[in-house]
C-alpha positions in Angstrom: 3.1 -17.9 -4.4 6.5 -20.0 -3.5 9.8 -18.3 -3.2 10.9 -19.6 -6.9 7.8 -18.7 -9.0 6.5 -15.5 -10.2 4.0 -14.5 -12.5 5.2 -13.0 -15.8 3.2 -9.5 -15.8 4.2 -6.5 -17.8 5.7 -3.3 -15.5 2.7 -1.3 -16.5 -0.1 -3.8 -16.1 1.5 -4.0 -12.8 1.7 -0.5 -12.4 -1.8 0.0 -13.4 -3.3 -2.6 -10.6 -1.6 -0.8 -8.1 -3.5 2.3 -8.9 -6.7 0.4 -9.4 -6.4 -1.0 -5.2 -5.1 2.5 -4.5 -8.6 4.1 -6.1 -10.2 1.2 -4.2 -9.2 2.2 -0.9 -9.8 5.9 -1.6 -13.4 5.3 -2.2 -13.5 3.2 1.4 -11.5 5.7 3.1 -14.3 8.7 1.9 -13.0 11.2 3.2 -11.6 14.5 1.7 -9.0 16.1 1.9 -4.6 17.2 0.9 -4.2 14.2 -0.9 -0.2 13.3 -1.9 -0.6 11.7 -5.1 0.9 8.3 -5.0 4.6 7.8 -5.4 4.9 4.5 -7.7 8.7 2.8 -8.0 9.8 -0.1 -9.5 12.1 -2.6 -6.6 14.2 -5.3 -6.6 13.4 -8.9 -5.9 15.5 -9.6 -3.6 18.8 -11.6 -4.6 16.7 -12.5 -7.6 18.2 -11.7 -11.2 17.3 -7.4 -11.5 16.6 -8.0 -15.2 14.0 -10.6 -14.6 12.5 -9.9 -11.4 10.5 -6.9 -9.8 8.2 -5.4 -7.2 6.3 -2.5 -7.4 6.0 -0.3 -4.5 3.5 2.6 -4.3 2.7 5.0 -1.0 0.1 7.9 -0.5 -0.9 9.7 2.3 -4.4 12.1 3.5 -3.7 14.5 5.6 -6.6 17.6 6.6 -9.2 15.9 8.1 -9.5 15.5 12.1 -7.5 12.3 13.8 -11.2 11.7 14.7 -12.4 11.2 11.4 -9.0 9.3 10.2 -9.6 6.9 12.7 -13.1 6.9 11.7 -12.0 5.9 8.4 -9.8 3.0 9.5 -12.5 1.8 11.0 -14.6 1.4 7.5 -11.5 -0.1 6.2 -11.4 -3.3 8.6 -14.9 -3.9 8.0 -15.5 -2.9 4.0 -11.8 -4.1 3.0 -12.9 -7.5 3.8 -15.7 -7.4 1.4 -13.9 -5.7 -1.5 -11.2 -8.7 -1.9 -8.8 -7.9 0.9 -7.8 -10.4 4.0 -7.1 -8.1 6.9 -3.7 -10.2 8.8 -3.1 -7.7 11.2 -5.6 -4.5 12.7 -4.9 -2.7 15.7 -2.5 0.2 17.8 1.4 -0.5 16.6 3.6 -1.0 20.0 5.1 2.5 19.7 5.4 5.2 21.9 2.7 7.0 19.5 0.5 3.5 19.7 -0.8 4.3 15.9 -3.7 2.5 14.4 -3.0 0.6 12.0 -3.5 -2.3 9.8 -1.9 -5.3 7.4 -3.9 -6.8 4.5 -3.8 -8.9 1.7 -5.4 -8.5 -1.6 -7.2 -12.0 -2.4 -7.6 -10.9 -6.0 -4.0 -9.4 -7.0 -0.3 -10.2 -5.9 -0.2 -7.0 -3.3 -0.1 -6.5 0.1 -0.7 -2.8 1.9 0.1 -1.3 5.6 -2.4 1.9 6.7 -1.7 3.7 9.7 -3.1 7.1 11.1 0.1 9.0 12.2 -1.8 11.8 14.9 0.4 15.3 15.5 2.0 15.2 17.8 5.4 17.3 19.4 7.9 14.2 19.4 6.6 13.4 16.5 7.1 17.2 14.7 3.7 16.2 12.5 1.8 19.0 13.0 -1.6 17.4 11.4 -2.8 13.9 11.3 -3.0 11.8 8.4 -3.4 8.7 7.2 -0.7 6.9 4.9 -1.0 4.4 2.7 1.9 1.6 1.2 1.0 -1.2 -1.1 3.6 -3.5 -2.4 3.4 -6.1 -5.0 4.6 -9.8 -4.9 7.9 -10.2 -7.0 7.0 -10.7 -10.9 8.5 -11.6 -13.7 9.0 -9.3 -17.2 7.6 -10.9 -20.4 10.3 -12.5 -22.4 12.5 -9.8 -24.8 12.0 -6.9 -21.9 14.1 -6.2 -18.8 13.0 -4.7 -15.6 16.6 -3.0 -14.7 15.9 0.1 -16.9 12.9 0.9 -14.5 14.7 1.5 -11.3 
């Protein structure tokens, strides 16, 4: 999508797609465990007029199961993700000191992209568990006419 277009979408249609790739990923992920419902905000477009324009941001995160089986599970995702309407740009350890897997995708069927990483316990980190977080955002869209985005923020 070019810098000056965005699809008109309602906030809650929006919203709702972003819970839909969220339930998605779940189901790849299969595994159980403390599951941090996800948090679901409504973001600015850039220098792009607030009242017309928005993102939606939403983040998760597993945590319980072993780092074993979390990187077990990041390993379904780069092969299944592909298959369930994702385009994996980026998979592989972040250049950090804690050298996290990770990975970068874009949904070929909505206007989102996510970022998964296993963040392992560690004692510079303070985590004293693994788990595996989760952040999808949305392209930028545009409110239906007669509504206005900057009571959502």
């Amino acid at each position: 999508m070019a810098d000056n277009e965005s699809t008109v979408e309602d906030i809650g249609e929006v919203k709702a797609q972003s819970r839909g790739l969220s339930d998605g990923l779940l189901r790849i992920i299969d595994l159980e465990g403390d599951l941090k419902e996800p948090v679901t905000s409504v973001g600015t477009c850039g220098d792009k007029d607030a009242d017309k324009f928005y993102r939606i941001n939403s983040s998760w995160s597993l945590a319980g199961p072993p780092a074993q089986d979390l990187r077990g599970a990041m390993g379904r995702l780069s092969k299944v993700m592909p298959k369930s309407g994702w385009d994996i740009t980026e998979h592989g350890r972040e250049n950090s000191v804690a050298k996290s897997h990770y990975l970068k995708a874009n949904s070929t069927e909505r206007a989102f992209s996510v970022y998964i990483v296993v963040l392992e316990a560690s004692p510079n980190s303070g985590r004293t568990r693994p788990l595996l977080y989760v952040g999808l955002a949305s392209d930028c869209f545009q409110v239906p006419d007669g509504q206005s985005a900057r009571d959502k923020y």
